[in-house]
C-alpha positions as CSV (number, residue, x, y, z in Angstrom):
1,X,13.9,-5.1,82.8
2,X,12.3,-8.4,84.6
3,X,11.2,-10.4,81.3
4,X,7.6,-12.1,81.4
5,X,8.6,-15.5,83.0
6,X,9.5,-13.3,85.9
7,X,6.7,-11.8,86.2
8,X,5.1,-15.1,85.8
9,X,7.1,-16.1,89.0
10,X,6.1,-12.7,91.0
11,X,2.5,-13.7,90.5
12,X,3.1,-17.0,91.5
13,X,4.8,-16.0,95.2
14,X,3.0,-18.0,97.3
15,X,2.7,-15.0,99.6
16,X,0.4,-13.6,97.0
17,X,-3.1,-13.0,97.9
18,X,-4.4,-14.9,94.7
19,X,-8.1,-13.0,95.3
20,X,-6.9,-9.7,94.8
21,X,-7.3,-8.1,91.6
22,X,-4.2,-6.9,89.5
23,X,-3.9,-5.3,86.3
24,X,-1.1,-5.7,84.2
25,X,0.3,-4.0,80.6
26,X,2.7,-6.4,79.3
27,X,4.6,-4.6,76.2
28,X,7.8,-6.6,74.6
29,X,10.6,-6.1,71.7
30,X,8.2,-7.6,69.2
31,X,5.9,-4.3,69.6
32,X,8.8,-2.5,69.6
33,X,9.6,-3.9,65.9
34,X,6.5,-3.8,64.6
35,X,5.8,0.1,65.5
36,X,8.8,0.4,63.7
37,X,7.8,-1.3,60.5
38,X,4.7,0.6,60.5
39,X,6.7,3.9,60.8
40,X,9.2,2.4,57.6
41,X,12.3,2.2,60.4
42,X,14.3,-1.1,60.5
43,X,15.4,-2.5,63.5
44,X,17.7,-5.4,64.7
45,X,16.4,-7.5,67.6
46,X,19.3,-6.0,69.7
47,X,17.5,-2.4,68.8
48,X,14.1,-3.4,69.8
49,X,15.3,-4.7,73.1
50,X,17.9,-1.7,73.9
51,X,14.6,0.3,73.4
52,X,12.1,-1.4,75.8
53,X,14.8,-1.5,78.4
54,X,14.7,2.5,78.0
55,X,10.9,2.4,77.5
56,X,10.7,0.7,80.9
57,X,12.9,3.3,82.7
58,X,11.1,6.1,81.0
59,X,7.3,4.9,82.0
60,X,5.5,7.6,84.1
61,X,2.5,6.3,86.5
62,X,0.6,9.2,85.0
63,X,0.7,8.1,81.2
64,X,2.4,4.4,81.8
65,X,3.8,2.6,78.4
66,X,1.9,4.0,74.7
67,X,2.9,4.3,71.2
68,X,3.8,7.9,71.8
69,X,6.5,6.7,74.2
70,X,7.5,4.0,72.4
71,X,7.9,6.3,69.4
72,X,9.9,9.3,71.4
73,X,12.4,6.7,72.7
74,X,13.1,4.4,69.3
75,X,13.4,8.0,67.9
76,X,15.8,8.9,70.5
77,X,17.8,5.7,70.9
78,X,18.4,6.0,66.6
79,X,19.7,9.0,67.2
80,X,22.4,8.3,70.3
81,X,23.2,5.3,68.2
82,X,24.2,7.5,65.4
83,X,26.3,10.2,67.2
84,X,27.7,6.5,68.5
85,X,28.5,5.9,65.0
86,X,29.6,8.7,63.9
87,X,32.2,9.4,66.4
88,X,34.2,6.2,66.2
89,X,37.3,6.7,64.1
């Protein structure tokens, strides 16, 4: 997942047309953690990044990155992790 300094240096290409209009969404770990809290789930920094890696792979054009999303997948990575868990010896 390209982190926000590059996207910072994709805006910046000079081959850029810096008139055109662009709209952005930028979503990181720390939302990642702090939707957690508010759902009462604790999460390790290693966590919250594993899960906006998968958020970012998961985005549809039709409904991009939300809460819902960002719910489904922490809900789903807890539960991989787990089955991870569960099946070493």
């Amino acid at each position: 997942m390209p982190t926000l300094k590059e996207h910072i240096e994709w805006l910046n290409d000079p081959f850029k047309d810096k008139d055109q209009h662009y709209a952005l969404a930028v979503w990181s770990e720390d939302d990642v953690l702090e939707r957690a809290a508010e759902r009462g789930i604790h999460l390790s920094t290693e966590d919250a990044r594993n899960i906006i890696d998968l958020v970012e792979d998961r985005q549809s054009a039709d409904n991009g990155i939300n809460w819902m999303l960002i719910d489904v997948v922490t809900d789903s990575y807890l539960e991989d992790k787990a089955d991870a868990e569960a099946a070493e010896p």
